[in-house]
ZAMIGU-601998 format. One record per residue (C-alpha): residue number from 1; x, y, z. Coordinates in pm, 1 decimal. Layout:
% ZAMIGU-601998
PT seq        x        y        z
PT NUM        X        Y        Z
...
***
This chain:
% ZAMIGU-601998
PT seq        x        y        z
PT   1   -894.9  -2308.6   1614.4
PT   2  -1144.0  -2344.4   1910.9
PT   3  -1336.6  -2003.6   1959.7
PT   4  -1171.0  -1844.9   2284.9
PT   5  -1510.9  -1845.5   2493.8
PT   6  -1426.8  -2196.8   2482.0
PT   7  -1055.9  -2189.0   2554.7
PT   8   -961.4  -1819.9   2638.5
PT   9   -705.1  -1969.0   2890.5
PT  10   -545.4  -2232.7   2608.8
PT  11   -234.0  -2186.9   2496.6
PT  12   -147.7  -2063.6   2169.9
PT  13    160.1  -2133.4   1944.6
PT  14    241.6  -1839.1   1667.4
PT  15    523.0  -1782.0   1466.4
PT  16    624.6  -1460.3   1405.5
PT  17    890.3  -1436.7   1095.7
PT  18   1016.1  -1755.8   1252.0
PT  19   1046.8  -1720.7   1594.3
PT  20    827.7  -1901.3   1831.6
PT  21    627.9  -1740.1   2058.7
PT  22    347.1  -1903.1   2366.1
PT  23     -7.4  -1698.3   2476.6
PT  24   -348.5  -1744.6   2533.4
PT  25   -640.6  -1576.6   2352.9
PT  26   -705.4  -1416.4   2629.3
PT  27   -389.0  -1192.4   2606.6
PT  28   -463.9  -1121.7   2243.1
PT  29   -805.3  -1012.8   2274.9
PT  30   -874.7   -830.0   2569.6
PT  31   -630.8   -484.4   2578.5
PT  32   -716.0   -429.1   2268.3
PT  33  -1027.7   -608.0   2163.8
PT  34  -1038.6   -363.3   1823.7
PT  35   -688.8   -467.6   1698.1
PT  36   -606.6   -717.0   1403.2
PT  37   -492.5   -978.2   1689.5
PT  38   -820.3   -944.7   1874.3
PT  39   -985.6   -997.1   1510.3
PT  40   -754.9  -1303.6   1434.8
PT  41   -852.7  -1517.4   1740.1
PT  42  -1179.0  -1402.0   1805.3
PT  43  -1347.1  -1723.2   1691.8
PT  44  -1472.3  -1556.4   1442.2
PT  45  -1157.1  -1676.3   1175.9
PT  46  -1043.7  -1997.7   1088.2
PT  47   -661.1  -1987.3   1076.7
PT  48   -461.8  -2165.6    875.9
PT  49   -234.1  -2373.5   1168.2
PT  50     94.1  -2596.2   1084.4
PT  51    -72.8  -2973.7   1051.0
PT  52    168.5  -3174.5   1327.4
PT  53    209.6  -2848.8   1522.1
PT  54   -118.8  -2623.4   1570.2
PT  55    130.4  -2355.4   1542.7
PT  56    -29.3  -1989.5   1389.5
PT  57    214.1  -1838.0   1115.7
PT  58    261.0  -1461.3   1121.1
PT  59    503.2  -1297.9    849.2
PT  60    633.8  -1039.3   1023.1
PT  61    937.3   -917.6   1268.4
PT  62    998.7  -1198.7   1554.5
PT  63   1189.5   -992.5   1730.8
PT  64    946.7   -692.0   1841.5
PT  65    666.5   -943.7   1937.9
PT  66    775.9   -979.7   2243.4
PT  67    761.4   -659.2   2322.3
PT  68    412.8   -650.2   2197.4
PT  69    302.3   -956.1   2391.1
PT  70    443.0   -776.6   2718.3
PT  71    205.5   -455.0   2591.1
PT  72    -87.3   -701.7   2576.1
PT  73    -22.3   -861.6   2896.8
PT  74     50.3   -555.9   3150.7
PT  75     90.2   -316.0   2921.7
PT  76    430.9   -240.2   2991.6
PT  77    727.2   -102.7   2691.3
PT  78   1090.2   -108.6   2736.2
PT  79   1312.4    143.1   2757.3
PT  80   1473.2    179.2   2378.8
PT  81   1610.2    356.1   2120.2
PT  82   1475.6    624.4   1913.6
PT  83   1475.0    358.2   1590.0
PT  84   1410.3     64.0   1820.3
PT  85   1103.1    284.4   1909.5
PT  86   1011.7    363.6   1524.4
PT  87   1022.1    -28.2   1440.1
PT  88    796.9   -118.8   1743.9
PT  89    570.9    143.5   1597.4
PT  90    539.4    -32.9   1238.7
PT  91    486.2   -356.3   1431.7
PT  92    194.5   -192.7   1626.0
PT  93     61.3     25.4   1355.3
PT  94     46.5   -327.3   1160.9
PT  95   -132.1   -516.4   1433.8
PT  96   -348.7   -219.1   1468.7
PT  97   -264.5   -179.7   1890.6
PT  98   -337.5    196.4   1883.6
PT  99   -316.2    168.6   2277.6
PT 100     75.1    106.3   2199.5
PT 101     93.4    331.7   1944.6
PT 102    -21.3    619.5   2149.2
PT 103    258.9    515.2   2416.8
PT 104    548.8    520.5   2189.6
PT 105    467.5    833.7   2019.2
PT 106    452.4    974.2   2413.3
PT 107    782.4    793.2   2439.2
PT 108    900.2    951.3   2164.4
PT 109    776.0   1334.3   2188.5
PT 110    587.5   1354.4   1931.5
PT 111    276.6   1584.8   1897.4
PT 112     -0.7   1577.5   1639.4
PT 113    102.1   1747.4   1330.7
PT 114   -115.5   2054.3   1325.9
PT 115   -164.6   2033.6    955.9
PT 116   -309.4   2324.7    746.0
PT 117   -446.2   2100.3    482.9
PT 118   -509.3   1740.1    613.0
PT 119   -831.1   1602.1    786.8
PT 120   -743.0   1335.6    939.1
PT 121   -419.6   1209.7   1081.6
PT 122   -238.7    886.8   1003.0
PT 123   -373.2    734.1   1345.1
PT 124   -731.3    835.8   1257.7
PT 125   -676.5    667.2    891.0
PT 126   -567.4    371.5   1112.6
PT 127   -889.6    344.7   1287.2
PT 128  -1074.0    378.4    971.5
PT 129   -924.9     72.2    851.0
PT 130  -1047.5   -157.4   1123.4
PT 131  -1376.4   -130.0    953.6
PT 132  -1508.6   -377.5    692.8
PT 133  -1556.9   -115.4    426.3
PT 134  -1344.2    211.0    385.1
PT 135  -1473.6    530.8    212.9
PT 136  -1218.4    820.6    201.5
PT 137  -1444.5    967.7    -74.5
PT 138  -1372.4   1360.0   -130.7
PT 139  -1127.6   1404.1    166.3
PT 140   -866.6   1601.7    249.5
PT 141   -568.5   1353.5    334.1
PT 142   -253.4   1591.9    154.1
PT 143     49.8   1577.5    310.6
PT 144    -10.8   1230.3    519.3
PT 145    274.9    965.6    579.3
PT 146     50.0    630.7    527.9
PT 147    325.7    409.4    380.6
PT 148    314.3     41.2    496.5
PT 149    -53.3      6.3    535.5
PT 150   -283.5   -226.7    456.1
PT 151   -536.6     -9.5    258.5
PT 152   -681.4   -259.0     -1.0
PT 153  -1024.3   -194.6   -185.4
PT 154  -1018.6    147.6     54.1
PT 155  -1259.9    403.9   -155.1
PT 156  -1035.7    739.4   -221.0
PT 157  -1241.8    864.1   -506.4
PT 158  -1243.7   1254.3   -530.9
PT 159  -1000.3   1279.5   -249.7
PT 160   -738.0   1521.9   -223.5
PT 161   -364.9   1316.0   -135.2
PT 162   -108.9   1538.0   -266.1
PT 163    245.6   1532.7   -165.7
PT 164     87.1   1178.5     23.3
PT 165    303.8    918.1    102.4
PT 166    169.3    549.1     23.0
PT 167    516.0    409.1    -43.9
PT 168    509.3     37.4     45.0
PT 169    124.5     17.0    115.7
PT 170   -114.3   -241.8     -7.5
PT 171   -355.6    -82.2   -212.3
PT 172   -455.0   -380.1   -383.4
PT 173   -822.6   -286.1   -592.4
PT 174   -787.9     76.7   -421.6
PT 175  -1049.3    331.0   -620.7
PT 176   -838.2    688.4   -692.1
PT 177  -1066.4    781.2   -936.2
PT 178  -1047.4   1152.7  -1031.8
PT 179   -816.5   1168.2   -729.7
PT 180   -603.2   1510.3   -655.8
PT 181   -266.4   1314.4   -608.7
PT 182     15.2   1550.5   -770.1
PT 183    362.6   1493.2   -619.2
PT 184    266.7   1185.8   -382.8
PT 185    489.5    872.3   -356.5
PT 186    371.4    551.9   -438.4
PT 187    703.9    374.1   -434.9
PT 188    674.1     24.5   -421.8
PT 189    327.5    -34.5   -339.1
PT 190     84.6   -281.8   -440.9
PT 191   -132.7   -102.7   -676.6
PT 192   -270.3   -375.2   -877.0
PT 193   -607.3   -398.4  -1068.0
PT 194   -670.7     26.9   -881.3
PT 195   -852.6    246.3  -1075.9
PT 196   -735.6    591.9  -1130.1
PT 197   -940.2    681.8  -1371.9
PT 198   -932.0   1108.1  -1475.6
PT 199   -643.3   1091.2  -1153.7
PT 200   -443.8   1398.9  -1128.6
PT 201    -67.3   1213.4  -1039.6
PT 202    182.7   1438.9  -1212.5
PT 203    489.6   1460.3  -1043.4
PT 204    442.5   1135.4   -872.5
PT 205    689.2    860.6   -769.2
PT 206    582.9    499.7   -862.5
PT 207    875.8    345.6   -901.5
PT 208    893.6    -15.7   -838.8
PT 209    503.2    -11.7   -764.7
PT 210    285.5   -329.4   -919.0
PT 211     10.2   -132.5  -1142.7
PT 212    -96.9   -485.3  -1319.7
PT 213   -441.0   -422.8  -1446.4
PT 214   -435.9    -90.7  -1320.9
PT 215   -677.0    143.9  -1502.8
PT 216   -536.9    453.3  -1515.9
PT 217   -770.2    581.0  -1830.0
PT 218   -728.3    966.7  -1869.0
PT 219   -516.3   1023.5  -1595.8
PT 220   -258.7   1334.3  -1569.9
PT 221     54.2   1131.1  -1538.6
PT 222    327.1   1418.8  -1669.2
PT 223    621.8   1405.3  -1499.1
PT 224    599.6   1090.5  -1330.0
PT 225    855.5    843.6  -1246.6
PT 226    783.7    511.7  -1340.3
PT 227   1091.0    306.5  -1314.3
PT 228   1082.2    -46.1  -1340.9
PT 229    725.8    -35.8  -1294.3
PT 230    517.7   -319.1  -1364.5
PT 231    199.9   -197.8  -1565.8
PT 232    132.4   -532.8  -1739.1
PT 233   -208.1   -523.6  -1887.2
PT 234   -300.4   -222.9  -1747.5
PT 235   -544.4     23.1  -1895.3
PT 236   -369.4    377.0  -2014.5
PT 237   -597.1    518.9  -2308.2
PT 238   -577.3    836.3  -2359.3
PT 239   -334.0    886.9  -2065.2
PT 240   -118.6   1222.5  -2027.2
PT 241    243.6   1089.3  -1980.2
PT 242    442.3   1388.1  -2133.9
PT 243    831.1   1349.2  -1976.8
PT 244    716.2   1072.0  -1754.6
PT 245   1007.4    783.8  -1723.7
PT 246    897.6    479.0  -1780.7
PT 247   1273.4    338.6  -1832.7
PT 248   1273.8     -7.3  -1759.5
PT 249    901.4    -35.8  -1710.3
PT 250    714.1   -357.4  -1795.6
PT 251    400.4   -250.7  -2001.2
PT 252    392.4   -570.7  -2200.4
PT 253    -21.9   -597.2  -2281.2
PT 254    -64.4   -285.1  -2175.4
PT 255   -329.4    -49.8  -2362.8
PT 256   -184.7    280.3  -2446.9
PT 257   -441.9    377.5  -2757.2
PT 258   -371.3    745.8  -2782.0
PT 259   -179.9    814.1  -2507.3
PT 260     37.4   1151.5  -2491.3
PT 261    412.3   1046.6  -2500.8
PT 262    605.9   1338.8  -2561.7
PT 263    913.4   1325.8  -2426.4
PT 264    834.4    971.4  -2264.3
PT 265   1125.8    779.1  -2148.8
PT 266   1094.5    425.6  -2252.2
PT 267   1429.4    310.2  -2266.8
PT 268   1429.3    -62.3  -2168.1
PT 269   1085.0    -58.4  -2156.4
PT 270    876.5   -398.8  -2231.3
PT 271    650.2   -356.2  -2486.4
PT 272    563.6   -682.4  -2623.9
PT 273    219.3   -705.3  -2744.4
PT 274    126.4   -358.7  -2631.9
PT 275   -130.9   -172.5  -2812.7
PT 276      9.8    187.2  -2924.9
PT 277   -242.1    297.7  -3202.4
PT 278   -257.4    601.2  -3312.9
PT 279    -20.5    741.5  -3101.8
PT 280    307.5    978.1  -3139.5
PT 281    629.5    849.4  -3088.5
PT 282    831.1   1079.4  -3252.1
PT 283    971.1   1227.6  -2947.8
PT 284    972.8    867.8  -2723.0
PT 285   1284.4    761.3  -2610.7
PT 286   1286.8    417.1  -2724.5
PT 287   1623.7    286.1  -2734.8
PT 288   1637.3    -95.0  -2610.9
PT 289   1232.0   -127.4  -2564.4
PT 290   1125.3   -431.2  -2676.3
PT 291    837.5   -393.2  -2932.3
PT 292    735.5   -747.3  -3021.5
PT 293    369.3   -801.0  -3125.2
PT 294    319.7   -452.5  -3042.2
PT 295     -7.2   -273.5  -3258.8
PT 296    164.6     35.6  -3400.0
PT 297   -164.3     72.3  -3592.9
PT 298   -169.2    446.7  -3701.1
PT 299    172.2    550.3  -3515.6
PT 300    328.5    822.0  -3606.5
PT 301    672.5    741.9  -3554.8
***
């Protein structure tokens, strides 16, 4: 793509989640010159563009682009409904317009949560994350709703995230590392290859989340839920999981060298190849867990 000092005025072709949509670099980069958009067609990128058609792919909702286009052109919103209003606001959180996010939350009525125990808010965590490299080292983020963002290889070590909501986020080579993170939901998030390392997550929800090649060495996981789970290779020496479910969790390759599993529910559980020395197992559920090529070296079972 041609940088837009050169053809600010060009047209541009996207596709948003299939539907087809016509603009000019110009509209994408100058209300909001910090957003993802602006970022994407700076010149700065090369995009990858459909070979016959030039047209950009986007995979997200079609539908609400429209509305975001009309934002970037006059910025104008419709008038719509209160979940109409909540989608638009996912679509603009993604794209990172916080000029349109600021209008529908005064659309909506809603006032910064005065919260007793949280730094920043989600909109501030937003900003944060236009930035090359992220450090939330040692802060206070309890209580935050940051599901659905795009918080890869974002630096979290020491922070305090309890009862934190990162359900559906990418948090793809986050660091949690001796993380306060007791009764936060992680539910279907993209967790892989994070290290939480000495994390404090008991109580969690991680249902559903991808933890492959996680290393999760030492961390407090009592209580958690961990259903259907994917934890394939991932690193769990020494782990606390006392009463954490784990039914239907796939921990095939997974190191679990003395980890605490009383009262562990691994019913349905992949095991396969797994290494479980020297751990107890006399009060695992187990029923239906596959144990092929597991190393039961110096089990007690």
């Amino acid at each position: 793509m041609q940088s837009p000092e050169s053809s600010s005025s060009s047209p541009v072709l996207l596709n948003i989640g299939g539907k087809k949509y016509t603009t000019t670099v110009e509209t994408l980069t100058q209300r909001e010159p910090d957003s993802m958009l602006a970022a994407m067609f700076s010149g700065r990128h090369t995009l990858p563009q459909h070979p016959t058609t030039g047209t950009v792919f986007v995979d997200r909702d079609g539908k609400h682009f429209r509305h975001v286009l009309n934002w970037l052109r006059d910025g104008a919103i419709p008038v719509m409904s209160e979940s109409e209003y909540q989608q638009l606001l996912r679509e603009a959180e993604y794209y990172q317009l916080l000029g349109l996010v600021d209008c529908i939350n005064e659309r909506l009525g809603w006032k910064k949560v005065d919260c007793s125990e949280a730094e920043l808010t989600r909109q501030d965590v937003i900003k944060c994350i236009q930035a090359q490299k992220v450090r939330f080292r040692g802060v206070n983020l309890s209580g935050l709703d940051l599901s659905k963002l795009d918080l890869s290889e974002v630096d979290f070590s020491y922070a305090c995230i309890k009862n934190t909501d990162f359900s559906c986020a990418n948090l793809y080579k986050a660091k949690f590392g001796q993380v306060e993170a007791s009764s936060s939901s992680f539910k279907n998030a993209n967790l892989r290859e994070c290290e939480f390392v000495g994390a404090n997550l008991q109580e969690s929800i991680l249902d559903g989340a991808n933890l492959r090649s996680a290393n999760l060495q030492d961390a407090w996981l009592t209580r958690c839920s961990f259903i259907e789970t994917d934890l394939h290779s991932a690193h769990l020496q020494t782990a606390n999981l006392t009463s954490a479910n784990l039914q239907g969790a796939n921990l095939e390759a997974a190191n679990l060298k003395g980890a605490k599993l009383s009262g562990t529910n691994l019913q349905g559980a992949n095991l396969q190849r797994a290494y479980l020395r020297e751990v107890d197992l006399r009060d695992t559920q187990l029923t239906g867990a596959k144990l092929g090529g597991a190393n039961l070296l110096g089990a007690i079972r």
